[in-house]
N, C-alpha and C positions, 0 to 999 in steps of 0.2 A: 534443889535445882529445878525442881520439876514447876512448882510455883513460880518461879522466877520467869518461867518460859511459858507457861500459861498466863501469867499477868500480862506477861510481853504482848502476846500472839494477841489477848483481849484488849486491848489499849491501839496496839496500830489496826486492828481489826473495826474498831470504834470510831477510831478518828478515819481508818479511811472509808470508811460508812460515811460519816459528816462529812467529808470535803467530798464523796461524788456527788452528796443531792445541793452541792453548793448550785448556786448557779454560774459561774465563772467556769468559762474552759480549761484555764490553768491550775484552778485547784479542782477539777474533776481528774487533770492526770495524776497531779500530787497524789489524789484519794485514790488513784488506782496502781501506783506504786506503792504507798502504804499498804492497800491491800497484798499485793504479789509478795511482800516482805512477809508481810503475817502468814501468808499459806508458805513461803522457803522454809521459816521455825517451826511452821508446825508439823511440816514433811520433815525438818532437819529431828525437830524432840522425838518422832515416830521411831525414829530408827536407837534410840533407848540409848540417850548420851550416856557417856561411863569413861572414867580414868582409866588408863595403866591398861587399855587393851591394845594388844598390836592391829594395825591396819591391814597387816600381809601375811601372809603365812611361812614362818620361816623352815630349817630343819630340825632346827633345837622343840620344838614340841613338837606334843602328836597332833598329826591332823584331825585323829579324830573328833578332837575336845573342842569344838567349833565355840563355843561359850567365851573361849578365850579370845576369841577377834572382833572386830570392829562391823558393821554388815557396812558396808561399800555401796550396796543402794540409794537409800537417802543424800547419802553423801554426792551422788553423780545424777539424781534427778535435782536437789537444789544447784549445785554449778550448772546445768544443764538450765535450772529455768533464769538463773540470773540472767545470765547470758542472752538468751532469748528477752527475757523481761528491760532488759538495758537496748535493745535493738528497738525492740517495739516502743518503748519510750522516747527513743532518738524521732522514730518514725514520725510516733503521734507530735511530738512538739515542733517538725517542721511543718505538719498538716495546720495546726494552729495558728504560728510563726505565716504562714499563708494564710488562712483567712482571718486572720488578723488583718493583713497590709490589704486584702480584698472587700472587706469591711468596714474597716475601720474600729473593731470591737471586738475583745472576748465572750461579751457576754453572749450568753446563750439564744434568748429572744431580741437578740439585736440592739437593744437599749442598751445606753451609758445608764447608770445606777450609783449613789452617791455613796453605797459603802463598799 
């Protein structure tokens, strides 16, 4: 499991490395939501995923044996940045969405570009 999400976190980590130094505005946010995804898994695999742990703590065990729960951390900073990361995306694509019609270009240095 733990490869799975370390290949994961390397792959959108890489590609949104490549699409910020693109030159095109739209795939620099693409590249920057790929990024924010690769830091949510890598904050989410911190908090040490695992089966068959409760999230709560009920009265059927003892409190003491904290091993048996889930840490609720990771779990409430990655909601915590989607959320925020889904706003600021809203944000930046109307700032673009305007100088775009301001423009007439995404492109970065103001040039149309044939690829």
């Amino acid at each position: 499991m733990e490869v799975v999400f370390a290949l994961a976190v390397g792959v959108l980590s890489a590609s949104g490395v490549w699409l910020v130094l693109r030159p095109r505005t739209f795939q620099v946010l693409m590249g920057f939501v790929l990024l924010s995804q690769a830091t949510n898994l890598f904050v989410f695999g911190m908090g040490r995923l695992a089966r068959h742990r409760a999230p709560i703590l009920d009265g059927r065990t003892p409190a003491a044996d904290l091993s048996l729960y889930a840490d609720p951390v990771p779990q409430a900073l990655v909601l915590t940045a989607i959320v925020i990361g889904f706003a600021t995306t809203a944000l930046f694509l109307v700032v673009l969405l305007a100088l775009r019609g301001l423009t007439g270009t995404d492109h970065v240095d103001g040039r149309e570009s044939d690829a």
